[in-house]
C-alpha positions as a printed Julia matrix, in Angstrom:
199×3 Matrix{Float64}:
 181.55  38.95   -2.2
 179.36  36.56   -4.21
 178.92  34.15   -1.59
 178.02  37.42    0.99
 175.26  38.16   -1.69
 174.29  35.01   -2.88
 175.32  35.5    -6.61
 177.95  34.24   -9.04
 181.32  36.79   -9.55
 183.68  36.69  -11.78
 187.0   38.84  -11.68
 186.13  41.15  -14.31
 183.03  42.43  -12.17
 185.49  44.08   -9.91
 187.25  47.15  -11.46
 190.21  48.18   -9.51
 191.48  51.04   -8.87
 188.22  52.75  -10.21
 187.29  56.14  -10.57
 185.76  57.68   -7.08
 186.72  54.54   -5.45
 189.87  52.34   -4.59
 187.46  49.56   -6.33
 184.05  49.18   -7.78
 181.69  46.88   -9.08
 178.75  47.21  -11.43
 177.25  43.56  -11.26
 174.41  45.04   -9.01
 173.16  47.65  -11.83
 173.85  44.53  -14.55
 171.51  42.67  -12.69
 169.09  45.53  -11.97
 169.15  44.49   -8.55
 169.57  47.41   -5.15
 172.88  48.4    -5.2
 171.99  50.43   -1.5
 170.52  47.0     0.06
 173.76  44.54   -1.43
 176.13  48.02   -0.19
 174.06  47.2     3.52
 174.45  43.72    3.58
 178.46  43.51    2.51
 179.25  46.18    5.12
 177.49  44.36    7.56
 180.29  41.42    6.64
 183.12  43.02    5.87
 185.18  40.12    8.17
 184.02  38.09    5.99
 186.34  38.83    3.15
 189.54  37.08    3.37
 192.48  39.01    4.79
 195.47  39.82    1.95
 199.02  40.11    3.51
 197.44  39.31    6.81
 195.15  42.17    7.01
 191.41  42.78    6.57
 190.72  44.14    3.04
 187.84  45.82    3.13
 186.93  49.15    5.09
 183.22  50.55    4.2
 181.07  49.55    1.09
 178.86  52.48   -0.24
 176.19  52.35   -3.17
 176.36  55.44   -6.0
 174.43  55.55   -9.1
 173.58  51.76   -9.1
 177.42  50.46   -8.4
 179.47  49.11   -5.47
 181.95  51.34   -4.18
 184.76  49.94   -2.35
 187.29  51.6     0.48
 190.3   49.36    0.93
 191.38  48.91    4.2
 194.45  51.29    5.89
 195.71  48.09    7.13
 195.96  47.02    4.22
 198.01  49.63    2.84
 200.56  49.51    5.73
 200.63  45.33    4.62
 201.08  46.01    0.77
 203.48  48.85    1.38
 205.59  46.73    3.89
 205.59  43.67    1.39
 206.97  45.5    -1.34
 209.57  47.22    0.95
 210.74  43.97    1.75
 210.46  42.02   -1.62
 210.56  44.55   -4.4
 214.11  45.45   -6.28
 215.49  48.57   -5.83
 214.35  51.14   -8.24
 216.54  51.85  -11.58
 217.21  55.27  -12.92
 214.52  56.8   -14.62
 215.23  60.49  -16.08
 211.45  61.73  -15.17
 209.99  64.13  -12.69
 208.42  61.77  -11.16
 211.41  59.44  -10.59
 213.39  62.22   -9.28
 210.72  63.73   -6.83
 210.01  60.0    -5.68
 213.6   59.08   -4.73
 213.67  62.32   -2.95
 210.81  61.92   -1.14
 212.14  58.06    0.04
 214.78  59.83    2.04
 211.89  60.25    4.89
 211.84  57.86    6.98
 209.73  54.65    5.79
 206.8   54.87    8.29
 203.98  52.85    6.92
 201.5   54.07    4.33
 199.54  57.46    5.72
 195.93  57.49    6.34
 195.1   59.98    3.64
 192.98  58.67    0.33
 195.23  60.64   -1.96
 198.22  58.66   -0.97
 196.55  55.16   -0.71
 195.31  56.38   -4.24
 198.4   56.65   -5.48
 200.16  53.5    -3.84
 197.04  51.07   -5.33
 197.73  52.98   -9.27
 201.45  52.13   -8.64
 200.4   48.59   -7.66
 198.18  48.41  -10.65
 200.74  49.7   -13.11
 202.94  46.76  -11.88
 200.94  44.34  -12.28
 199.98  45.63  -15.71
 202.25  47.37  -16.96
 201.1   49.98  -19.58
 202.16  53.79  -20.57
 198.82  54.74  -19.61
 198.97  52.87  -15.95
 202.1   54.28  -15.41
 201.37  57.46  -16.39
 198.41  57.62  -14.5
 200.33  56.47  -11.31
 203.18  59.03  -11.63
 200.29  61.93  -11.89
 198.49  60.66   -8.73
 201.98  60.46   -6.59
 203.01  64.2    -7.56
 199.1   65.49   -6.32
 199.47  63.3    -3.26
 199.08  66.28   -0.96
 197.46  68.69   -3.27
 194.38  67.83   -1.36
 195.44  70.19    1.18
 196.65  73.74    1.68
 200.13  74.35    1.01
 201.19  75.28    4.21
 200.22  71.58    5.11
 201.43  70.0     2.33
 205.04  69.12    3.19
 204.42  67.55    6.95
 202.23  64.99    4.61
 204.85  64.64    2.5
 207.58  64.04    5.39
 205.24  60.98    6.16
 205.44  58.86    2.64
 208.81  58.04    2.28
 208.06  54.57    2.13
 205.28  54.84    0.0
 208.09  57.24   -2.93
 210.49  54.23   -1.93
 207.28  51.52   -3.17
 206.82  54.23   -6.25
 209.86  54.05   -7.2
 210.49  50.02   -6.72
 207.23  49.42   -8.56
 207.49  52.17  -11.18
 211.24  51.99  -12.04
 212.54  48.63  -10.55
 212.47  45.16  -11.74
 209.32  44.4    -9.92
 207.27  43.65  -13.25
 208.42  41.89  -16.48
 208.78  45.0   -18.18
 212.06  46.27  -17.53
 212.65  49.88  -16.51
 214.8   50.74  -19.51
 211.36  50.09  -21.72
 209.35  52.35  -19.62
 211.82  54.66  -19.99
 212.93  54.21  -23.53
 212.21  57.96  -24.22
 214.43  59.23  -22.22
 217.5   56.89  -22.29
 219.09  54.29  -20.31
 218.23  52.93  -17.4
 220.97  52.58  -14.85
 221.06  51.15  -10.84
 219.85  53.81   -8.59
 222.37  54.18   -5.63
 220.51  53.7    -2.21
């Protein structure tokens, strides 16, 4: 992005996940420069970004309030989602409403991540929770996979639902699995002891 804009970044001017946005950035409003123009300019080179997991990253850059909003990439979800699939150890038994509904949901068939912004939402918090693994992160995570289709009405809600069984199976992996250096039996230390899940 900095060399897009001409300007030094570091990795703390990129929040991610952020709030409204699957990332943000508020070095344009530290530098009281036009958050609108540098929003033009990077969606004008959006190929420019390097591609993660073989696909592009970035989707559409908007301007709000003096920051950079950022919309990741579907491709990019369907790359992240099939990497862990493939690389992640299976989940560990977590007594939680949220483990429970996300190993029932996995039983769908694993068909890439859907198109919808609640469910990317909640697939980037799980990723973020894994790489940085705190109550609050996790937390966070599990409430955005139980709302993923409270977006729409409830007569729609399940059909959604039949479509992310690969992105529960992820939850789960990331969430509840061996995936991070904090083992599944601390995240759960409130509710006893973690044990294999069966597949």
């Amino acid at each position: 992005m900095g060399d897009v804009l001409g300007i030094r970044m570091a990795e703390e001017d990129i929040r991610l996940p952020a709030r409204g946005a699957d990332a943000a950035s508020p070095r344009a409003l530290a530098l009281s420069a036009d958050a609108s123009r540098w929003a033009a300019s990077l969606s004008l080179h959006t190929g420019r970004f390097p591609a993660v997991l073989g696909a592009p990253l970035l989707a559409q850059v908007r301007a709000k309030n003096g920051w950079l909003l950022f919309t990741l990439h579907d491709r990019f979800y369907d790359a992240a989602l099939a990497r862990i699939l493939r690389d992640a150890p299976p989940a560990t038994f977590c007594d939680s409403y949220a483990y429970h509904r996300m190993r029932m949901l996995s039983r769908y068939p694993a068909c890439g991540c859907p198109a919808f912004p609640s469910v990317q939402r909640a697939l980037l918090l799980c990723l973020s929770a894994a790489e940085r693994p705190t109550d609050a992160r996790r937390a966070a995570a599990e409430q955005a996979l139980l709302a993923m289709a409270y977006p729409l009405p409830p007569p729609e809600r399940q059909a959604l639902l039949r479509r992310c069984g690969g992105v529960a199976d992820a939850a789960c992996r990331l969430l509840y699995g061996n995936f991070t250096e904090r083992s599944s039996t601390d995240a759960c230390n409130s509710n006893g002891t973690a044990t294999p899940a069966s597949s």
